[in-house]
C-alpha positions in Angstrom: 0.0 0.0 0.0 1.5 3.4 -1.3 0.7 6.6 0.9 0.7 8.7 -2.1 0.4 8.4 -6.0 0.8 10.7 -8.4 0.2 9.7 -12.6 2.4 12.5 -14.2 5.8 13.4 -14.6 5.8 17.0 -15.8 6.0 20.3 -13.8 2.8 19.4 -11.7 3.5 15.9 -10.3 7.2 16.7 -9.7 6.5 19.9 -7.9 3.8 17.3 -6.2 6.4 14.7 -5.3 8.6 17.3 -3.6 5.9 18.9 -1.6 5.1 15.5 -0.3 8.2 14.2 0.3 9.2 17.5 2.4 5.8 16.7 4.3 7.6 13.0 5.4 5.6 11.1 2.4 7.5 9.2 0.0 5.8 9.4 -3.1 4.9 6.4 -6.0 5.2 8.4 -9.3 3.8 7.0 -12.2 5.0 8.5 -15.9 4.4 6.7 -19.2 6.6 8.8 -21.8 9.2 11.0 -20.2 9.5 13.1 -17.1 8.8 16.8 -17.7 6.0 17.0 -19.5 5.5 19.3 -22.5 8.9 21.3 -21.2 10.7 18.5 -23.0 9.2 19.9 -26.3 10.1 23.7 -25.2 12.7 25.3 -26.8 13.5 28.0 -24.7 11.5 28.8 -20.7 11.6 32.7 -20.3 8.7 33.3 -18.2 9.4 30.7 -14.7 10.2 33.1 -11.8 13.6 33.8 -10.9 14.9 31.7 -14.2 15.7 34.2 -16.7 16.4 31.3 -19.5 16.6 27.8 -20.0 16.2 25.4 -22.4 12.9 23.0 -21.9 14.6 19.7 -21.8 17.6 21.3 -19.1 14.3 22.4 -17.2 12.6 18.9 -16.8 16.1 17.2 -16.1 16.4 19.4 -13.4 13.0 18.9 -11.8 13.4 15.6 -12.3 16.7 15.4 -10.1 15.6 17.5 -7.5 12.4 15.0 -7.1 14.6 11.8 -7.1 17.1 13.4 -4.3 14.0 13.7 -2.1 13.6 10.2 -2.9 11.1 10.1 -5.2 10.1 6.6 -6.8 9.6 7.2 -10.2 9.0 4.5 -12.5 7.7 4.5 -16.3 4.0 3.1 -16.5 1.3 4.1 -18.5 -2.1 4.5 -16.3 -4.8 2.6 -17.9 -6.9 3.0 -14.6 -8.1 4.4 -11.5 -10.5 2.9 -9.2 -12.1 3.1 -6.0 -12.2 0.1 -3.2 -13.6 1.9 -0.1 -11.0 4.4 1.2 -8.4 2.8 -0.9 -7.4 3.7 -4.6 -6.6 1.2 -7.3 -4.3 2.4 -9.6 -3.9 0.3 -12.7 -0.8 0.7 -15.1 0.2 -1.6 -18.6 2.7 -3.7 -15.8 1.4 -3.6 -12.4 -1.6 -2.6 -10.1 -1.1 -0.7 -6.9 -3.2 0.6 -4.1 -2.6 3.8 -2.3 -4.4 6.3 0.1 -4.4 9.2 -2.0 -3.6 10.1 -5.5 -3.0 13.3 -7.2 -3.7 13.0 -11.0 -1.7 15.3 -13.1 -1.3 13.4 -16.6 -1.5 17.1 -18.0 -2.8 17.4 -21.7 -2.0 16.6 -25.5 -2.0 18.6 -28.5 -5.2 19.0 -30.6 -5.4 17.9 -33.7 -7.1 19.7 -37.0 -9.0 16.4 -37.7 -8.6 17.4 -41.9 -8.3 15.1 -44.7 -4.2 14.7 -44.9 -3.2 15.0 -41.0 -3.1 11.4 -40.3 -1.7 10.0 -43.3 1.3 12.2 -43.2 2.1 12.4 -40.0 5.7 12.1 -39.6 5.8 12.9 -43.3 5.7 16.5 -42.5 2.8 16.7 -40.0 4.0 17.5 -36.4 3.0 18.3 -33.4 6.1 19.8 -31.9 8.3 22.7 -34.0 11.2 22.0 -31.2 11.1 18.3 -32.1 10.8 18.4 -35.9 11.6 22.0 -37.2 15.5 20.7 -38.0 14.2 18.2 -40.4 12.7 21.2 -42.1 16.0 23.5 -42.1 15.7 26.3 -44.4 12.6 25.2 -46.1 9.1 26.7 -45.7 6.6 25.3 -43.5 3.3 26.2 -41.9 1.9 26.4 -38.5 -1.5 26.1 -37.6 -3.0 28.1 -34.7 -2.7 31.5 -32.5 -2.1 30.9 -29.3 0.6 31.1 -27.4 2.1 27.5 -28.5 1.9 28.9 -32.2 4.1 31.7 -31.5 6.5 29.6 -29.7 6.4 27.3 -32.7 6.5 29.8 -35.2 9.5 31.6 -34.0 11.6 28.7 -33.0 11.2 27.7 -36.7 11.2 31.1 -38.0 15.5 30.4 -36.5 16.0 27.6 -38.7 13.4 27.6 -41.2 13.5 29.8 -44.8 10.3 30.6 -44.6 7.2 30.2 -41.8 3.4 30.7 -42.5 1.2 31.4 -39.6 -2.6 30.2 -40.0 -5.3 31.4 -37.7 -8.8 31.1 -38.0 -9.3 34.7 -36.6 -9.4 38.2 -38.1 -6.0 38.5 -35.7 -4.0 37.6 -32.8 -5.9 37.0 -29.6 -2.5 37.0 -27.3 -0.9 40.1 -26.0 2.5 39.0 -25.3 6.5 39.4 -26.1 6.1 36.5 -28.2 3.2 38.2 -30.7 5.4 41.6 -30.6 8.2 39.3 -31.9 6.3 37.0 -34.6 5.0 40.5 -35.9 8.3 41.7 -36.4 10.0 38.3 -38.3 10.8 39.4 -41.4 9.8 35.3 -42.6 6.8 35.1 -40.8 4.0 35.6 -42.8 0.7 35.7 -40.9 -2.7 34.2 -42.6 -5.8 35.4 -41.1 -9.0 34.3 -41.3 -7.9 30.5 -42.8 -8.4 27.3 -41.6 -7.2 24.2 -43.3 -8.8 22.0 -45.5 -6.8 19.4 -45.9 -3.0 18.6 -46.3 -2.0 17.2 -48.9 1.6 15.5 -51.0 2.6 11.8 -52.3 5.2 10.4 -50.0 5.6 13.5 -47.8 3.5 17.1 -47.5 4.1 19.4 -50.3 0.9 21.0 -49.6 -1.9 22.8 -47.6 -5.6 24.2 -49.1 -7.1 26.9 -46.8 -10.1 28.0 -46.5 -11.2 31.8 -45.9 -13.7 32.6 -43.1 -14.2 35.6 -44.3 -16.0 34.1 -47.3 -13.0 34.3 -49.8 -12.3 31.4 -52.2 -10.3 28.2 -50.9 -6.5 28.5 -52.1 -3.4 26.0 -52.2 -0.2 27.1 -50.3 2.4 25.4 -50.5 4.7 24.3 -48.2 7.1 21.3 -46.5 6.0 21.3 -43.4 2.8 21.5 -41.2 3.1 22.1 -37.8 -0.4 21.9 -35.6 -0.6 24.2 -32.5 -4.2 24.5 -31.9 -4.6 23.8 -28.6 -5.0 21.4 -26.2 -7.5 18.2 -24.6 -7.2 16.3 -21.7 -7.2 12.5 -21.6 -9.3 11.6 -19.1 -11.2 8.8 -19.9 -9.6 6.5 -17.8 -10.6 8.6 -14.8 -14.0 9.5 -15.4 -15.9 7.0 -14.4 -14.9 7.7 -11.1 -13.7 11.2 -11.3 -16.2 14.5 -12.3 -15.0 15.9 -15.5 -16.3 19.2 -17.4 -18.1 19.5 -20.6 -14.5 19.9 -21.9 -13.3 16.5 -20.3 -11.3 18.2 -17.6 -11.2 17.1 -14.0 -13.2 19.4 -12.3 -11.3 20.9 -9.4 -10.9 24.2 -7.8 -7.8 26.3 -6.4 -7.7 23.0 -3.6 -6.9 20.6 -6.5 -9.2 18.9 -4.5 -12.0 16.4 -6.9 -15.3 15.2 -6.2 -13.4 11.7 -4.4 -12.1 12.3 -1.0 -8.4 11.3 -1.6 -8.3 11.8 -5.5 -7.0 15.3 -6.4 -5.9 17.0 -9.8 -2.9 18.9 -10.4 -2.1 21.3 -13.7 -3.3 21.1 -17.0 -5.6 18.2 -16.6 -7.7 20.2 -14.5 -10.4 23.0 -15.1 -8.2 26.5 -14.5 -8.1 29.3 -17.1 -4.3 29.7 -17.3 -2.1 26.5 -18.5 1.3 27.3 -17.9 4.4 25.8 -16.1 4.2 28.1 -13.3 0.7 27.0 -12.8 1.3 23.7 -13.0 3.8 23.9 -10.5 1.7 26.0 -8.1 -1.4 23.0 -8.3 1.3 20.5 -7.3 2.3 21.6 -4.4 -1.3 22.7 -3.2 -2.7 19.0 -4.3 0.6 17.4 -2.5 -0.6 19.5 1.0 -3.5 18.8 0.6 -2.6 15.0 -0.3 -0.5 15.4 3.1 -3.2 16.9 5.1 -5.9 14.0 4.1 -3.6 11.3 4.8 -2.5 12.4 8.1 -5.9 12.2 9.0 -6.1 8.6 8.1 -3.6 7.3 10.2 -5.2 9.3 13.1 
């Protein structure tokens, strides 16, 4: 019987697992990719407090290290379930099933997809998800990216570095965000923006050559073309394997206030798997160690 398990490896459950283990709880975590969460796919962190740059990847090996030195158990397991016998939760991975007393859920979220005719059957073909992962296959070629939030920016101008040419498509009449990083796609001299398009589908023969758009603003469908499509349009929760014992939203996110705390005694929700308006690393960061007091709190109360 674990005291404490926490599904997620990014900022959130390793923030968690340090909060916990400096409350005298040695935490179970449970990660099925890689520790750190979408930080891995971040080029460049400006905006964490008190770190005026790092690289994403130098970010999550350094969270990761300070949770192990605190003796964190962290072992890579996908979650394919979570349920509920009495006071104690069954945690259910591709490997192994454990039980613990509480559980903090922070499995964050995944990128979007367009769901267009093209995006499946060339992914990895020029489709991606991630312009830090894939833009140096693309090196001074011209590629699109898809979306206008702040993920699209980032994308945009990491590629913008290394790329000959970078297309930004957003489905709105303009940029949403009011930030550094839309002062400095405005100013690229290879960023072109695209407003008011959408995609159609992607299209190619063994790789993407291609993108049709389509106007919002009622304007005719056009062919761009381009090596490269890079989607940034948000993201969703996977949840599923928690909802039937876990309250989600309308969106599929685990509904849970500024306590982290869900509608289970015991079961809280940490970062960006959880209804909050601002998905960030600093916010992730801030939910784990709430949920991992809170975690604390409720087990202490147990063993009472």
């Amino acid at each position: 019987m674990q005291d404490l398990i926490i599904i997620g490896g990014g900022p959130a459950g390793l923030t968690a697992a340090i909060y916990a283990a400096r409350a005298g709880i040695v935490p179970l975590v449970l990660e099925s990719l890689t520790c750190g969460g979408q930080t891995i796919t971040t080029s460049e962190i400006e905006n964490y407090p008190a770190i005026a740059k790092i690289e994403g990847w130098q970010f999550a090996e350094d969270l990761r290290r300070q949770a192990e030195a605190f003796g964190t158990d962290i072992r890579m397991e996908r979650v394919t379930g979570l349920s509920l016998r009495g006071e104690t939760k069954l945690v259910k991975t591709e490997k192994a099933e454990y039980e613990a007393k509480a559980v903090i859920i922070a499995n964050g979220a995944k990128r979007r997809k367009l769901n267009c005719p093209g995006e499946v059957e060339f992914l990895g073909r020029g489709v991606s998800y991630c312009g830090v992962c894939d833009g140096n296959f693309f090196r001074g070629k011209t590629v699109c990216v898809i979306g206008g939030g702040n993920t699209a920016l980032e994308d945009a101008l990491y590629l913008s570095g290394i790329c000959k040419k970078v297309y930004l498509i957003y489905r709105r009449a303009e940029l949403r965000v009011h930030s550094v990083e839309a002062d400095e796609v405005r100013a690229k001299e290879n960023i072109t923006l695209l407003f008011s398009n959408v995609p159609e589908r992607i299209f190619g023969e063994n790789k993407v050559t291609g993108i049709e758009l389509r106007r919002t603003d009622g304007g005719e469908n056009y062919q761009l073309e381009t090596d490269a499509v890079f989607v940034a349009v948000g993201l969703e929760p996977e949840n599923a394997v928690f909802a039937e014992c876990v309250a989600v939203d309308e969106h599929g996110y685990l509904v849970a206030g500024e306590t982290c705390e869900t509608n289970v005694p015991g079961i809280y929700a940490a970062g960006d798997t959880r209804t909050k308006r601002l998905r960030q690393i600093v916010t992730a960061a801030a939910d784990g160690a709430v949920a991992a007091t809170t975690a604390a709190e409720y087990i202490r109360g147990l063993k009472k």
